[in-house]
C-alpha positions as CSV (number, residue, x, y, z in Angstrom):
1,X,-16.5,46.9,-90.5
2,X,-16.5,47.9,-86.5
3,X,-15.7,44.2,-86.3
4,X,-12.9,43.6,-88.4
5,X,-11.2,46.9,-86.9
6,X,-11.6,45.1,-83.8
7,X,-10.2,41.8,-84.7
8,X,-7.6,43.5,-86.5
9,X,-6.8,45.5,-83.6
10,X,-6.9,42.7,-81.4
11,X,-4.6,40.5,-83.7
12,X,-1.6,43.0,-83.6
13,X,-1.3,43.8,-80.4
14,X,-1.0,40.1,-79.2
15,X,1.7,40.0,-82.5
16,X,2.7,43.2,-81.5
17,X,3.8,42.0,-77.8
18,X,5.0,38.4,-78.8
19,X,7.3,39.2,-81.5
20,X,8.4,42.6,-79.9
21,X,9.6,40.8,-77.1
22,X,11.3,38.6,-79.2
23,X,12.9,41.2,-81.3
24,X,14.1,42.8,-77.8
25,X,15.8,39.8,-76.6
26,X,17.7,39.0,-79.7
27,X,18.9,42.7,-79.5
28,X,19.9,41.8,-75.6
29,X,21.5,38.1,-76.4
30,X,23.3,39.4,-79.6
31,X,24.9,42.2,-77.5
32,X,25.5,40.1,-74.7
33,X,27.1,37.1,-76.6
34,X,29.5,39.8,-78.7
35,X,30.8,41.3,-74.6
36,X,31.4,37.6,-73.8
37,X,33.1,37.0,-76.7
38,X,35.3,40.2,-76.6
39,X,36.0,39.1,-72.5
40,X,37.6,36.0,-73.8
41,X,41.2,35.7,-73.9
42,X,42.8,34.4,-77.2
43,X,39.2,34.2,-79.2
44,X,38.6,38.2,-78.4
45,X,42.0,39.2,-79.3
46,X,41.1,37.4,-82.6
47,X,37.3,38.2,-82.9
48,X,37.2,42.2,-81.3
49,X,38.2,43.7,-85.1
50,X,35.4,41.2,-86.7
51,X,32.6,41.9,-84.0
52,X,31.6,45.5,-85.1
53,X,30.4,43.5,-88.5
54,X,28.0,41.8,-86.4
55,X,25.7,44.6,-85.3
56,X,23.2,43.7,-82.7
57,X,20.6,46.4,-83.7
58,X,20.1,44.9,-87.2
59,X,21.2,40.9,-86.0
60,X,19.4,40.5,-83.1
61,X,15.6,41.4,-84.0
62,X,16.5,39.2,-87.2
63,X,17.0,36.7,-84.5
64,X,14.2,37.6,-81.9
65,X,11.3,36.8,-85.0
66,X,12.8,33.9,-86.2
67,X,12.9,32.3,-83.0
68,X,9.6,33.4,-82.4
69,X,8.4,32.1,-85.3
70,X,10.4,28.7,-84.5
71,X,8.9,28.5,-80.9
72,X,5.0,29.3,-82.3
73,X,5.9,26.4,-84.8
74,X,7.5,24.0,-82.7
75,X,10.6,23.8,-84.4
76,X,13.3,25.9,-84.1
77,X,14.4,25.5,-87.9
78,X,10.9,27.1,-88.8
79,X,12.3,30.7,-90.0
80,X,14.7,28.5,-91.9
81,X,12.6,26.3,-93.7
82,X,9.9,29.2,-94.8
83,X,13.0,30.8,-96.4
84,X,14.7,28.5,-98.0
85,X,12.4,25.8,-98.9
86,X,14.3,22.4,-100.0
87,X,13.7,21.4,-103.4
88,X,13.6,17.9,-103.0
89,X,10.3,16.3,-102.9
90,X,9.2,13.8,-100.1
């Protein structure tokens, strides 16, 4: 039992550090990509009243893991593919 504690233990802190980080820099890129889009001239004007729909606390650690996930799998379209499976057959 003292072992599997361990393992366990072990286990999420590695997750725990990988995918945290990841959820943090999906918060950081969403909120940096939404001030970028605001800064820009005709596209803000347009986009600022649509933006506050887009909210970076719930968006961007959506992002962070499935990024994560894509980068652990090698393919970007990972997160993607475990969610939506395609029915067609190969």
């Amino acid at each position: 039992m003292k072992l599997l504690k361990l393992m366990a233990a072990k286990f999420f802190t590695g997750f725990s550090k990988k995918y945290g980080l990841g959820i943090i820099v999906g918060i950081v890129g969403v909120a940096t990509a939404k001030k970028v889009v605001k800064a820009l001239p005709v596209v803000g004007a347009v986009a600022k009243p649509l933006l506050p729909l887009i909210p970076a606390s719930i968006v961007g650690p959506l992002l962070g893991v499935a990024v994560t996930f894509g980068l652990d799998k090698g393919d970007l379209m990972a997160a993607k593919k475990k969610l939506f499976p395609s029915e067609k057959k190969e």
